[in-house]
C-alpha positions in Angstrom: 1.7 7.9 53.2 -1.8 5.9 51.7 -1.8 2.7 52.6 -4.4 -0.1 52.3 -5.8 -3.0 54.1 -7.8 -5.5 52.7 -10.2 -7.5 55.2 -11.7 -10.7 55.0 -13.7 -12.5 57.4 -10.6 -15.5 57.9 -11.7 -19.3 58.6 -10.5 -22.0 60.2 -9.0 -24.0 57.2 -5.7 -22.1 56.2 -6.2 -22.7 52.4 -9.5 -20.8 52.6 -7.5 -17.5 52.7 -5.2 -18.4 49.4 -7.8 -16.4 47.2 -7.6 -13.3 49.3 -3.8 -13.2 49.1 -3.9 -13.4 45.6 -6.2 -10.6 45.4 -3.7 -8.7 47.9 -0.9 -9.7 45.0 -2.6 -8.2 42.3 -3.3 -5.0 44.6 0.2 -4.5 44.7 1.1 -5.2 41.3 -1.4 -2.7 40.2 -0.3 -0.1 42.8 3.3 -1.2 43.9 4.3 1.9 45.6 1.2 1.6 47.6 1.4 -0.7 50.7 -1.1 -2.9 51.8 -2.0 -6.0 53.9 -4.5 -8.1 54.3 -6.5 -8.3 57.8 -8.8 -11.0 58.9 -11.8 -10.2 61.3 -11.5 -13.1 63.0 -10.1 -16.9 62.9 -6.8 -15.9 61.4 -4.2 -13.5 61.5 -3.0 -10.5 61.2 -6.3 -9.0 62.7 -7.1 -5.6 61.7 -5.0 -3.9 64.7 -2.3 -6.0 63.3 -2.4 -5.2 60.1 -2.9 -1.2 60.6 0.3 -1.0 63.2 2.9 -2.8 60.8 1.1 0.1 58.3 1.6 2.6 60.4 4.9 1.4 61.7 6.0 2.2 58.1 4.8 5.5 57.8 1.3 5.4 56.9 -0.6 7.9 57.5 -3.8 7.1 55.9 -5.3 4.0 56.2 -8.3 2.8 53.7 -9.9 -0.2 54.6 -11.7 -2.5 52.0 -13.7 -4.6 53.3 -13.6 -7.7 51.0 -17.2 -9.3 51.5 -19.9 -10.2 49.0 -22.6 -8.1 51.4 -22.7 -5.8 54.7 -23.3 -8.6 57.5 -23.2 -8.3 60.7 -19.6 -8.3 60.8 -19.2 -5.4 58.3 -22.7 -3.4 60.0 -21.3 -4.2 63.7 -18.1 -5.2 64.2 -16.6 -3.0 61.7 -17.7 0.1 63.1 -16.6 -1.0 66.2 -13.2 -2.0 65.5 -12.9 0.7 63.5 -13.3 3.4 65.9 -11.0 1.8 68.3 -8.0 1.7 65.4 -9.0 5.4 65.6 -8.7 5.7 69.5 -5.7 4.3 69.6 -4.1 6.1 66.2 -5.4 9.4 66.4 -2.9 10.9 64.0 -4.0 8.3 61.5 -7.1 9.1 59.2 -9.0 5.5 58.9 -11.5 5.3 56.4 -13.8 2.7 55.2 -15.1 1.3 52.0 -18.3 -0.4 51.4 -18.3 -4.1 51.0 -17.0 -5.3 47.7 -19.9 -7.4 46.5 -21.7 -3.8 46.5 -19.7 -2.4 44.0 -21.3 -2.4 40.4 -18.0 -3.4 38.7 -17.6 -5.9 41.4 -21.5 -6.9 40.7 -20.6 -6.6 37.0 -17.2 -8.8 36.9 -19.1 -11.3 38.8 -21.9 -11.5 36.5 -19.6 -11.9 33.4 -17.9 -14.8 35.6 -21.1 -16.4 35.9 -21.9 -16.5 32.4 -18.7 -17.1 30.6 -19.4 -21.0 30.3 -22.9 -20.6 30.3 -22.4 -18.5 26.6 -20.3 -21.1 24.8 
């Protein structure tokens, strides 16, 4: 089974995350027999181990990560990699892969651009 985790960097405010769960809502109604979670690098939870055991608890399989940034940071060009190799360690039946970050994405790029302008244009 595919399965999907959506990461975000996480903060210490609570409310900072509401935006990222309604992302992770539309995921699912877009793809409801796909499961995902979302993940947090750091400052909230579920962290990334977290999110990929209750996942794989399930039945996943295959676990695609997105990570939900504007750019590739440090956390995306170090601690990524790094955490992502140790999901693999410990989950070797489990093939992990990795997305770019979001804001790299040309429709992403493109939807944000639109955003931008749609006061701007009336």
């Amino acid at each position: 089974m595919r399965a999907l985790i959506l990461l975000a960097h996480g903060a210490r405010d609570p409310g900072w995350a509401e935006p990222f769960a309604e992302l992770l809502a539309r995921v699912r109604a877009l793809a409801p027999g796909t499961p995902a979670r979302l993940a947090f690098l750091e400052m909230m939870q579920p962290d990334l181990e977290t999110a990929a055991r209750g996942l794989i608890a399930e039945g996943a399989d295959a676990v695609r990560i997105v990570p939900v940034f504007f750019g590739q940071g440090g956390h995306v060009r170090r601690d990524l990699p790094d955490r992502l190799a140790a999901l693999r360690d410990c989950h070797p039946g489990v093939a992990f892969a990795c997305s770019r970050a979001a804001g790299e994405d040309p429709d992403v790029l493109d939807a944000l651009a639109l955003y931008c302008l749609r006061d701007f244009e009336s």
